[in-house]
N, C-alpha and C positions, 0 to 999 in steps of 0.2 A: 227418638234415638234408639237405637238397636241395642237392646242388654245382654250380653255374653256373662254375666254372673253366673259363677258354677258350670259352668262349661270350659272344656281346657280344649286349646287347640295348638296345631302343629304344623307350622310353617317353615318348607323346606328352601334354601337358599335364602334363608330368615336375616342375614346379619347385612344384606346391603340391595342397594336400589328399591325393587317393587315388595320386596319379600320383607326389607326392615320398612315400609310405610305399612306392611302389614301388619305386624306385629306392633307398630305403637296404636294404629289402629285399635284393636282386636285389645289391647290390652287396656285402651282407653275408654272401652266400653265393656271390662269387669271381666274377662276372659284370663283362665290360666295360661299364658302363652310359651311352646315349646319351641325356641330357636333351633333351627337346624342346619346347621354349614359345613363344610370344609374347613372353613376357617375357623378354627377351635377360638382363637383370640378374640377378633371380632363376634363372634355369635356369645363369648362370653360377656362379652362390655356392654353388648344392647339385652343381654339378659338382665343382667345388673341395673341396667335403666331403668327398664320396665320392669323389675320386680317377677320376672319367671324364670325360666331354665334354658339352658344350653347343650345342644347335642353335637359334636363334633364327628360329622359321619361323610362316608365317603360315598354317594348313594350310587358310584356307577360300579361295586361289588354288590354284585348280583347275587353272589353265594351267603354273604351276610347278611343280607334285607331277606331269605326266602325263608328263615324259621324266625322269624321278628313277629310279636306280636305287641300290637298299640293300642293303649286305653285311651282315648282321644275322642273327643265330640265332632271336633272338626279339622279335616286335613286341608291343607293348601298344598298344592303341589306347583312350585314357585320354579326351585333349579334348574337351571339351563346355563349352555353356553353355545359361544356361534364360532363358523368357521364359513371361510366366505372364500370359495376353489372350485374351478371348472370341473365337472364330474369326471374327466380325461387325468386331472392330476390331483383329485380326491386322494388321499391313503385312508385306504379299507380300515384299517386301524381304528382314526378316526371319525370314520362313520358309524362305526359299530360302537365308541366310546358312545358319541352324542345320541346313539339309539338307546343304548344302554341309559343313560343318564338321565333319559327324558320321555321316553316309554314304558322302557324297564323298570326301573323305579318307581314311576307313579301306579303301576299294575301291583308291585308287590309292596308297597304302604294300603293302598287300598284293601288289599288284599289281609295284611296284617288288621286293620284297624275295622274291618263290616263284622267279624264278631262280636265284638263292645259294641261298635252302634247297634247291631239288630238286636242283643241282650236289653239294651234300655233304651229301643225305639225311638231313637232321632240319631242324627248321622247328616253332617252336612260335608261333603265333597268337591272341593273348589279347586280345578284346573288351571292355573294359566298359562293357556295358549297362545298364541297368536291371531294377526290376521293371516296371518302364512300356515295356520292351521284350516283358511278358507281358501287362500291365494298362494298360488308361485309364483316365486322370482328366482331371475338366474345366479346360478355359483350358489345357491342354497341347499343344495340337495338332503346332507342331512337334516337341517332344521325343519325344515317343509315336511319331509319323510315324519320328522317324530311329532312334530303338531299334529298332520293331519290324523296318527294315529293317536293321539290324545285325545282328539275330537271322538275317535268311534270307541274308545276305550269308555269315555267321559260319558254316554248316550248308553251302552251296555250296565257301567253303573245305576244310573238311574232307573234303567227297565228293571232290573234284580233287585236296586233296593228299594223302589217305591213303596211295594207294600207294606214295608218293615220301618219306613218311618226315614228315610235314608237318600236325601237328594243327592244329585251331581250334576254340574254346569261347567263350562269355559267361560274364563274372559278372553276375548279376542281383541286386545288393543293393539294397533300401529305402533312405529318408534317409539318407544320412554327413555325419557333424559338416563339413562344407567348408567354404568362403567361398561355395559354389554355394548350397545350401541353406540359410545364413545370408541370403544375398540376399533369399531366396525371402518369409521372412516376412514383410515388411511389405507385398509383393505379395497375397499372400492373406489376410491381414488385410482391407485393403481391399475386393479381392473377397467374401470370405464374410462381411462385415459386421459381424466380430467381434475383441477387442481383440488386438494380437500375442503378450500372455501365456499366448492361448487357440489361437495355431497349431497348436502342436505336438498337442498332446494331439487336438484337434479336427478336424484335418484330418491332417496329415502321419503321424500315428500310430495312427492310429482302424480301420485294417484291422492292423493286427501285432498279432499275441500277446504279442511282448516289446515293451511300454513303452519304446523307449530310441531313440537315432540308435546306427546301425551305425557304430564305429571305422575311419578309414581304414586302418589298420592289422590289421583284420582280412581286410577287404580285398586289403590285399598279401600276407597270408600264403595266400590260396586261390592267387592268383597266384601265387605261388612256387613251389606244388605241383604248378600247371599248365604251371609252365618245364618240370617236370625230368624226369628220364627214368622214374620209376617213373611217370607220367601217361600214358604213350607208347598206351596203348589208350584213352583218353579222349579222343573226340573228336566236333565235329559236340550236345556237350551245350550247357546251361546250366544253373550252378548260381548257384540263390538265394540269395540271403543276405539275408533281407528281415523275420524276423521272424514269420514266419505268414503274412505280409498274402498272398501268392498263393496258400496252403490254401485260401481260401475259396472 
């Protein structure tokens, strides 16, 4: 089992779907865990579970995260949302929000938190991505945009802080059961023309081998492995969890 004793970590869009299996994860294997949401409420009630803290932050002010400095072992950079619109009736607006939120942000936490890690020589950095940080699909434009540049963000980390003791990885899973991808269906419903009993199968699962949504808790257990110290030559990857759908 992976020991996060005396190690704190900081997981962003902490209080629901993949980011709270993180945090009970993470905190079920002895880790100081820092909830971090929007959601003041929620991020406080699953800090109260688990016995660690709450941060109520807005990560797509970009002027507030860029003098932010984080004492932290391990960052997860979880937050995200989707928008599912033809790039002809995208609003700039927000594209630039979901770059911000999901680029931007995971640059400058990184950014805040490689001084503590290179100070005491371990530093673990955990992305999650997508597979749409490997793969397009249509009416995606900003999500695909900020994954794929999480991936070369995520790969930069790791050549910098290798020698300092400081890994960085993606996970790259397919659909997970979230409130994200629950959103999603009646979005593409409408788009692809077809009823929402027919999403899953039809669209969001039609590249995977295995038929099913990835558990968020499957989710945190790659993460977990990627906290701890037997991962310590793992670096600069990403690992799928997607079902098949990027074999092809």
């Amino acid at each position: 089992m992976t020991d996060l004793r005396g190690r704190t970590a900081l997981i962003t869009g902490g209080a629901s779907g993949i980011g709270a299996a993180c945090v009970r994860a993470f905190a079920g294997a002895g880790a100081r865990v820092i909830v971090a949401d929007i959601d003041g409420d929620a991020a406080h009630a699953l800090a109260a579970e688990v016995g660690g803290e709450a941060w109520q932050v807005d990560l797509s002010d970009s002027a507030a995260l860029a003098t932010l400095h984080l004492e932290v072992d391990i960052l997860v950079n979880n937050a995200g949302v989707q928008h599912v619109s033809p790039i002809e009736e995208f609003e700039p607006e927000r594209f630039s929000f979901i770059l911000r939120l999901m680029l931007e942000a995971p640059f400058l936490l990184i950014r805040a938190a490689l001084p503590g890690m290179y100070e005491r020589g371990f530093g673990r950095v955990i992305n999650v991505s997508s597979v749409h940080g490997l793969r397009a699909s249509a009416y995606k434009s900003a999500y695909v945009s900020a994954k794929h540049g999480l991936e070369g963000l995520s790969k930069v980390t790791a050549l910098e802080g290798g020698p300092r003791g400081v890994t960085s990885n993606c996970i790259d899973p397919g659909y997970v059961r979230t409130p994200l991808v629950e959103k999603q269906i009646a979005d593409q419903a409408r788009l692809h023309g077809i009823p929402e009993s027919e999403v899953l199968e039809n669209v969001m699962l039609t590249e995977s081998a295995i038929k099913r949504l990835v558990e968020p808790a499957e989710v945190a257990s790659l993460a977990l492995w990627l906290a701890g110290d037997t991962a310590g030559m793992v670096t600069g990857a990403g690992y799928t969890m997607d079902g098949g759908w990027s074999a092809r």
